[in-house]
N, C-alpha and C positions, 0 to 999 in steps of 0.2 A: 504493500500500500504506500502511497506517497506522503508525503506531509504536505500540510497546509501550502508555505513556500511554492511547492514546487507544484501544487495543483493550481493556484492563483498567477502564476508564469504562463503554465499551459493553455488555461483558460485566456489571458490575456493574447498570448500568441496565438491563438485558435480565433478569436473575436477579430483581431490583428488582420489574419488569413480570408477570415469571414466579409469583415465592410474594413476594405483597404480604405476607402474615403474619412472613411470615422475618425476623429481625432483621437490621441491618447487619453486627452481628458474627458472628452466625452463617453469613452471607453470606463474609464476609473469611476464617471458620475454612474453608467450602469452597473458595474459590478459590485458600491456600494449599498445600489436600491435591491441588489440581489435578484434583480429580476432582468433576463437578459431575453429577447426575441431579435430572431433571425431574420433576415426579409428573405421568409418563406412561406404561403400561405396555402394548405391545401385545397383544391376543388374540392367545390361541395359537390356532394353527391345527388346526382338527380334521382329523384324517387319514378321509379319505374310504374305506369299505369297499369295496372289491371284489367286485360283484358274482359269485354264481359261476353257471356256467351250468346250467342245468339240463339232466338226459337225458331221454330220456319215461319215464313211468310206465309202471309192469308194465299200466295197461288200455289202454295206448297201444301198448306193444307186444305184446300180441295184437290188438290191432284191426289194425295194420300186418303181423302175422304174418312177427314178424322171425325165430323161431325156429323157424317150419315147414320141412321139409324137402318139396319139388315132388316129387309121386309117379313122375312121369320121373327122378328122379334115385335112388330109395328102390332103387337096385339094390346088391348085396351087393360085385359087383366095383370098382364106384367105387372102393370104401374100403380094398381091397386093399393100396395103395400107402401108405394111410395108416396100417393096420397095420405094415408093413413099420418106416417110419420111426417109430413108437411102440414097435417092438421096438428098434430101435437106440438112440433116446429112455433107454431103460432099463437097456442094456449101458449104455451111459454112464454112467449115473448109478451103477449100483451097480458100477462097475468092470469089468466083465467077466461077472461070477456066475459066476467060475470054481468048481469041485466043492470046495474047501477057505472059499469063502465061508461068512458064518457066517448063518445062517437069520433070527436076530432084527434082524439089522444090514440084511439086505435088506426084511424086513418093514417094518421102521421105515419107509426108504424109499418104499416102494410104497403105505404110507398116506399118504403128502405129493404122491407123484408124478401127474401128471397122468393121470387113464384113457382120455384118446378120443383111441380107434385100438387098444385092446386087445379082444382077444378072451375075453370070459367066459362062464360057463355056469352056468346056475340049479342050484344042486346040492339045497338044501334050502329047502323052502317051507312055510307052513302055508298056502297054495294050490296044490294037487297040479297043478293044469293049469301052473304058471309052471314045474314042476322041469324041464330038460332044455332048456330055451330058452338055444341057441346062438349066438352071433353080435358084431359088433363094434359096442364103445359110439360112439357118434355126438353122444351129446349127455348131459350130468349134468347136474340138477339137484339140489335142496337133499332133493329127496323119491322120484325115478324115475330108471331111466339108459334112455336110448333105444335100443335096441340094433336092428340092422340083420340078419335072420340070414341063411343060406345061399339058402331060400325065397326071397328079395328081399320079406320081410316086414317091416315096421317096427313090433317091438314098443316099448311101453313097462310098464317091469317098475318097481314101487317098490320102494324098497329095503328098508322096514319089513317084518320078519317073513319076509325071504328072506337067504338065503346063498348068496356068487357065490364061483363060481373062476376063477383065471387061470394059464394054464402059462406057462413060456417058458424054452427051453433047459434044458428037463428039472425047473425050479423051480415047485411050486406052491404059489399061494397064496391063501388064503382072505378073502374077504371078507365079514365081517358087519353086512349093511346095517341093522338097526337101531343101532348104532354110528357107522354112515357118514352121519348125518343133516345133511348140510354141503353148503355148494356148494364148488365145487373151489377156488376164489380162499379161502376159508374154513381145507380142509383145511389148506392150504402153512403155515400159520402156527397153526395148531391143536399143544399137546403131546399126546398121545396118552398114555395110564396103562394099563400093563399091568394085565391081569385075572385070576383065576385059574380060572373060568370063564365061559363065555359059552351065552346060551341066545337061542334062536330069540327 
């Protein structure tokens, strides 16, 4: 090990070596403050992005026809069970719906809540052929709901310029699809503004 001396030489001569410019005194003013920096500064380091991954595209998924439902399966009772647990889905959420519930408080809900597995019915159309088409939603989109009816028919109804109802435990409730022009991950977080009319 060196002594003191001859570490404070070294160091000097090394500083010396380091910034030839430097005076000795300004040399002797750092190595009193004990604190000596190089003019060396490392790159920072760029933080690297994180790829994200991508999903397919809406042409990719109809080309793989991920949202088609198999005509062997296009049956009405399949979905029975799913009904079932959409009806319970719903007593959940809105507590019960016991008969002193209050109407706008359930509504509110039932505009956020999820529809497939609900049973509705085309009440008013400005296409007389969709009025009366019964059966349970299967699929929503941002523009049509797929409904499944008792026939084991698989319509699709848009929602523009039609109005659905939905019962359940004696509650009905109305929906007016040119309003509902969202996808369902959409509605959840959509505020809704009361109206004071509504028209087809």
């Amino acid at each position: 090990p060196q002594d003191s001396e001859k570490a404070k030489t070294f160091v000097h001569a090394f500083l010396k070596r380091s910034m030839p410019k430097m005076k000795d005194e300004a040399i002797q003013d750092m190595l009193s403050r004990k604190a000596v920096v190089l003019e060396h500064y490392p790159k920072k380091k760029t933080k690297q992005k994180r790829k994200k991954t991508k999903g397919f595209t809406a042409k990719q998924r109809r080309e793989l026809r991920l949202f088609e439902i198999e005509p062997e399966q296009q049956r009405y009772a399949i979905f029975l069970p799913l009904h079932e647990l959409w009806k319970q889905y719903i007593r959940d959420l809105c507590h019960g719906l016991k008969p002193d519930a209050q109407p706008h408080m359930i509504q509110s809900k039932l505009l956020k809540a999820d529809l497939h597995g609900a049973i509705v019915t085309v009440t008013k159309s400005k296409c007389p052929s969709y009025v009366g088409i019964t059966g349970i939603i299967l699929q929503e989109f941002k523009h049509v709901f797929k409904i499944i009816t008792k026939e084991d028919k698989l319509k699709v109804v848009p929602k523009l310029n039609n109005v659905f109802s939905l019962e359940l435990d004696g509650f009905i409730s109305y929906i007016y699809g040119s309003k509902f022009l969202l996808r369902a991950s959409e509605r959840s977080a959509k505020k809704f503004k009361l109206k004071g009319t509504i028209d087809l």
